[in-house]
C-alpha positions in Angstrom: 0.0 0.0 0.0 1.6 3.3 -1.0 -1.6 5.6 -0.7 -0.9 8.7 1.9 -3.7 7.7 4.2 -2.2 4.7 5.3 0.0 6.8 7.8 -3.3 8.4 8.9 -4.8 5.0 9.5 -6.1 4.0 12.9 -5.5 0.7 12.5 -1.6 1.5 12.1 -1.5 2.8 15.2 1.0 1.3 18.0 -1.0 -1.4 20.6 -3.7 -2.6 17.8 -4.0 -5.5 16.6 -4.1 -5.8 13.0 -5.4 -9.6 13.3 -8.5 -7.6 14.8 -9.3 -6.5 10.8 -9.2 -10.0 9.8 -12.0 -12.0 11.2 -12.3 -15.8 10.7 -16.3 -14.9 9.8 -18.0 -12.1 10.2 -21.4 -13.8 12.7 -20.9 -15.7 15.8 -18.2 -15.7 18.2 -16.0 -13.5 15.2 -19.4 -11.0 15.2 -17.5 -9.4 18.4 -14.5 -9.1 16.5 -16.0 -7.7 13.6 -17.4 -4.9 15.9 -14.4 -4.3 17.8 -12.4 -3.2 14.4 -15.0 -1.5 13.3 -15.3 0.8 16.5 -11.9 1.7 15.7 -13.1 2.8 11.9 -15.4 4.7 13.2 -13.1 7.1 15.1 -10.1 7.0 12.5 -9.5 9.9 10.1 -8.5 7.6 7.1 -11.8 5.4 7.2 -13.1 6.9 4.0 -9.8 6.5 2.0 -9.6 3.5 3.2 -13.1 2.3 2.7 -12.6 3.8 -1.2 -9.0 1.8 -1.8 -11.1 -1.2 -0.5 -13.9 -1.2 -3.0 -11.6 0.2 -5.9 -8.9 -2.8 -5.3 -11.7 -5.7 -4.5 -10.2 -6.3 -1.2 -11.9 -9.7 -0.5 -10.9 -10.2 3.0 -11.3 -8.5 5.9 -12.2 -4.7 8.0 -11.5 -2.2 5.6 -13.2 1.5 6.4 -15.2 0.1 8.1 -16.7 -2.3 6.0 -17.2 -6.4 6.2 -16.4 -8.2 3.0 -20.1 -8.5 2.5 -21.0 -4.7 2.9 -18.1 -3.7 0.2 -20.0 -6.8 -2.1 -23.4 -5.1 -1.5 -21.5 -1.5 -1.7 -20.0 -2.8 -5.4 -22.8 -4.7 -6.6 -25.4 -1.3 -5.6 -22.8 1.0 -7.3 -23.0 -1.2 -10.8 -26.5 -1.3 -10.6 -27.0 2.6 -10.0 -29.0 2.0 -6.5 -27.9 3.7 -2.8 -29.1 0.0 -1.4 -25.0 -0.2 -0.8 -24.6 2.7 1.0 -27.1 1.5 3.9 -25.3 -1.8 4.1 -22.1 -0.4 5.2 -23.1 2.0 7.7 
């Protein structure tokens, strides 16, 4: 990754975790993972960069601004299909 925002990112910051962004599923036991990385998207500056590199790249796996690998599908699929259904999905 050589985009600017990384630097910015919360996730980069010293004391987290990065296996927290990388959930073995995204319901049961993992769905407390899933929101404990996404608390931190919430409050980090870069979430909107990152969330954009995410859906431009296809990033399959993974917390990525924010979003589950199901919400940047639904975000994707919405945005080909000219619909804001996406846009609900990931917040």
């Amino acid at each position: 990754m050589s985009a600017a925002w990384v630097k910015y990112a919360a996730c980069r910051r010293p004391g987290i975790d990065p296996e927290l962004f990388f959930p073995v599923s995204e319901s049961g036991p993992a769905a407390r993972q899933v929101a404990a990385a996404k608390a931190i998207c919430a409050r980090c500056p870069a979430a909107a960069d990152c969330r954009a590199w995410a859906l431009r790249a296809g990033e399959p796996a993974g917390i990525w601004g924010g979003t589950t690998p199901t919400e940047r599908q639904l975000l994707r699929r919405a945005r080909r299909e000219g619909t804001g259904a996406g846009e609900r999905a990931a917040s």
